[in-house]
N, C-alpha and C positions, 0 to 999 in steps of 0.2 A: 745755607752755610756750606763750605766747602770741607767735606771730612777728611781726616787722613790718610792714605793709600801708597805712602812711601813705607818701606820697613826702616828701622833708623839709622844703618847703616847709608841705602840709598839715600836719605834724609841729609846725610852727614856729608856725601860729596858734594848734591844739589850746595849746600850751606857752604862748604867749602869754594865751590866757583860765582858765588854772590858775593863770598866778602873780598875775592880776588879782584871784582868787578865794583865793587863800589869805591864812591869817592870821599864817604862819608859814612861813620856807624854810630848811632842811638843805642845805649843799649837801655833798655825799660827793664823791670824784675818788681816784681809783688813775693810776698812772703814765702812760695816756693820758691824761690829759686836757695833764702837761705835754709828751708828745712832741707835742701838736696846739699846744703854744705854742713849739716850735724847740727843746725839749729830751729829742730821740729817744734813749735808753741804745740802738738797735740801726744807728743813721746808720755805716753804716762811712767814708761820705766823712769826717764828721766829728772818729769815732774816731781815722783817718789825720791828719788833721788836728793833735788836738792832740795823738796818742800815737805819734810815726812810729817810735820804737823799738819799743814794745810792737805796732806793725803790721806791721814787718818779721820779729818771731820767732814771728808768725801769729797773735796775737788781732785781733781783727775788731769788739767791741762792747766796752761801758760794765759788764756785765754780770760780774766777775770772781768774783762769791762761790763759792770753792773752790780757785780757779787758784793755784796756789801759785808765789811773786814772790820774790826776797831781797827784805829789809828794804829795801834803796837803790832800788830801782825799785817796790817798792808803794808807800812814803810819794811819790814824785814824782808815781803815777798821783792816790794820792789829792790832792796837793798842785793840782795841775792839774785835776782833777774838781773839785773843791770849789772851788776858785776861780772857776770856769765856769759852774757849777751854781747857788753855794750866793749869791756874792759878787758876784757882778755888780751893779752900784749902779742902775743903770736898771730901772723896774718894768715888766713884762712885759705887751705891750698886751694881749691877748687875755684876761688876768686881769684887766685894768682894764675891761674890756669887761663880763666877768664880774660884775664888784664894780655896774655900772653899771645890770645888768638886776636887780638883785636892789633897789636903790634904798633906801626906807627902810624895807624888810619888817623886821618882827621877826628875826633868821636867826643860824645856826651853822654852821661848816664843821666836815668830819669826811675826815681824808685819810690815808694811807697814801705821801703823798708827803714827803718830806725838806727838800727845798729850798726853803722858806721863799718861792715863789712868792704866796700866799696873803697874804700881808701886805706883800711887797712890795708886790701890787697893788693893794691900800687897802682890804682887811679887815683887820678889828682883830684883833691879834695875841691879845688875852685872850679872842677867840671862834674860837678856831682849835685843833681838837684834832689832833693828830700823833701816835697811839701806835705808830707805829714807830722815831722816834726825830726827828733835827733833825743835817744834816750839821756845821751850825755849832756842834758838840761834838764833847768823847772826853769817853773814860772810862779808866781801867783795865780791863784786858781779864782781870784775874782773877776780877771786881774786887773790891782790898781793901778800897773804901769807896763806899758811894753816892753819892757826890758825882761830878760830872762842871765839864768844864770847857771854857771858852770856845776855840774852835782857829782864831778870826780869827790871834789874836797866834802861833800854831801852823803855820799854813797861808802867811805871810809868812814866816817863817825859813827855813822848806822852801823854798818859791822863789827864797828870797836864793839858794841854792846848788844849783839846781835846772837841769842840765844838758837841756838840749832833745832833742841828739843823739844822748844814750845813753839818758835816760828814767829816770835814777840822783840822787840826793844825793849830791852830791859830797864834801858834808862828816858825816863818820859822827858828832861829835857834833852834829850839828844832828838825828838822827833821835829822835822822840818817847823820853821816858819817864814813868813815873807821879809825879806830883807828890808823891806820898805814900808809894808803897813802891819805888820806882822802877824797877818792873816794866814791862812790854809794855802798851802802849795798842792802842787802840781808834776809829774813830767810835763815835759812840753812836748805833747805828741798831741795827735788831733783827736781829741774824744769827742768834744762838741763846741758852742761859738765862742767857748770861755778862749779857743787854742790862739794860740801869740805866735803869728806866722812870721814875723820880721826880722827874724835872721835867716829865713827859706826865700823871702823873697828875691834879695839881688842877684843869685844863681838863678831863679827863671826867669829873669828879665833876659840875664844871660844867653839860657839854654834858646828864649825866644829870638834872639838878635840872630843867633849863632845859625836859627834854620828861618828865620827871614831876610839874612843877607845873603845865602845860599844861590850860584846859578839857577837859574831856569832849568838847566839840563844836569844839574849835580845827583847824583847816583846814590840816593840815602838808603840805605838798608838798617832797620830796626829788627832787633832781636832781642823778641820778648822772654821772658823768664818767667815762670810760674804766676802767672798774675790770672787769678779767675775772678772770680763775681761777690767777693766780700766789699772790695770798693772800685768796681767795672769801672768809674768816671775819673777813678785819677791816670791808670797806666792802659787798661786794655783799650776802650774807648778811643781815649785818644792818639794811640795807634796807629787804628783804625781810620780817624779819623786823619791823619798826614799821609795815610797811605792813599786815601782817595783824593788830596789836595795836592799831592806832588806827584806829579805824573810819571817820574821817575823812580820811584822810591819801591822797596818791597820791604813786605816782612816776615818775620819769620818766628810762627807762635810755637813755645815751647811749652806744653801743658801737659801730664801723665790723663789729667780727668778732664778740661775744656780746652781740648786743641783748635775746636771749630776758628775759621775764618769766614768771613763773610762773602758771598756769591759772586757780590758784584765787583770784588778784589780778584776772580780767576784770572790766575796765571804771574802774578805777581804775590804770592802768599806761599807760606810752606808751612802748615799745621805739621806740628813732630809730638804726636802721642806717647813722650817720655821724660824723664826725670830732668833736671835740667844737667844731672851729674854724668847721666848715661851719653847726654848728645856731647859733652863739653869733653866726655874723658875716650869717647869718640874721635872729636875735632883734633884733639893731642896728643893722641898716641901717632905715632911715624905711618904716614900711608906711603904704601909700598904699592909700586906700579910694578902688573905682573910679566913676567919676563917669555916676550912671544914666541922664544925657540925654547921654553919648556913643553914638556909632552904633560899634561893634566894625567 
């Protein structure tokens, strides 16, 4: 693996005359990139915050997939998560930041994150692949139909009757059922084989056209965002894996904890052993070229 040996500053001009030089920009991101934008799943200040019941009977993070909840305190966790996460109507600077360095490059985003950060912050939603799902749905969680469904109008009922203090639904008909068989729902995120990918799919048929009708000589630079090894095979991986099928192409991993690149990628990689907020508010701020008849 190739380590990091740039400081981020150096880091940041390298990045600076890659994306001056490409003809094309990918941008990939796993779940750091939005804890570097104030939406950390492991902030226990914050978890306390908005979960004080589900803190006082000892969970600690955002992170529940397995913890088994009743029905009346899961739907309020998710009620409250999703609202926070998914619904927040202000778009998220650090993503507009994001949207801002990429400018008017040809570009596709490729993410492993849910919450619809990416278009809130002014990329275009029809260039935005998500194949883990999208909080702002359910599904059926058997399910008996591929169809899934919007949970804006889902995630307000739940809060109509959504107790703070206990961390419960108060009202037992207000908890979800399936619109269709009226069975047990779901987010539509990918927890296991029950997940209903078929509104994720025509954005990758997409994203695939878009870097398989690409020149031979087209100049793709990906830049990865917090993506380490909770799901390697959706965003790091594969990468990895266009970096060594397009002969042109580099990337550039942005990781505080796995910045490693791979060996046989020298010279076309740039590992940045930092937050994704520190290299991007690097990238943004005015670089100033130093003025050769000053005296230092």
């Amino acid at each position: 693996m190739n380590h990091p040996t740039l400081e981020p500053a150096a880091a940041a001009d390298t990045l600076r005359t890659w994306l001056a030089e490409a003809d094309r920009v990918l941008i990939t991101a796993g779940a750091g990139l939005s804890a570097a934008a104030g939406y950390d799943y492991g902030d226990e200040d914050r978890f306390q915050e908005l979960f004080p019941a589900l803190h006082r009977i000892g969970l600690r993070s955002r992170y529940l997939v397995g913890v088994s909840l009743p029905p009346a305190l899961l739907w309020g966790y998710w009620a409250v998560h999703i609202d926070d996460i998914r619904f927040s109507p202000d778009p998220n600077p650090l993503y507009q930041r994001l949207r801002s360095l990429v400018g008017d490059k040809d570009h596709w985003v490729m993410t492993s994150n849910v919450d619809a950060l990416f278009a809130r912050g002014g990329f275009a939603p029809d260039r935005v692949f998500t194949p883990q799902g999208d909080y702002g749905r359910y599904q059926c969680a058997t399910p008996c139909t591929p169809a899934t469904w919007d949970n804006r109008p889902l995630v307000a009922q739940l809060l109509a009757t959504y107790d703070p203090a206990t961390g419960a639904i108060t009202d037992p008909s207000a908890l979800p059922r399936c619109p269709n068989c009226g069975g047990e729902v779901e987010i539509n995120v990918r927890i296991g084989p029950e997940f209903v990918d078929g509104p994720y799919l025509p954005a990758g048929r997409r994203l695939r056209h878009w870097l398989g009708t690409a020149p031979v000589d087209t100049r793709l630079l990906i830049l990865e965002f917090g993506a380490g090894f909770n799901t390697p095979g959706v965003i790091r991986w594969p990468g990895e894996h266009l970096t060594r099928h397009l002969p042109h192409s580099r990337l550039v991993r942005v990781n505080p904890t796995h910045p490693e690149t791979p060996a046989d990628l020298a010279g076309r990689t740039l590992p940045v052993p930092v937050g994704a907020d520190h290299l991007i508010d690097a990238l943004t701020m005015p670089h100033l070229t130093p003025d050769p008849t000053e005296t230092p």
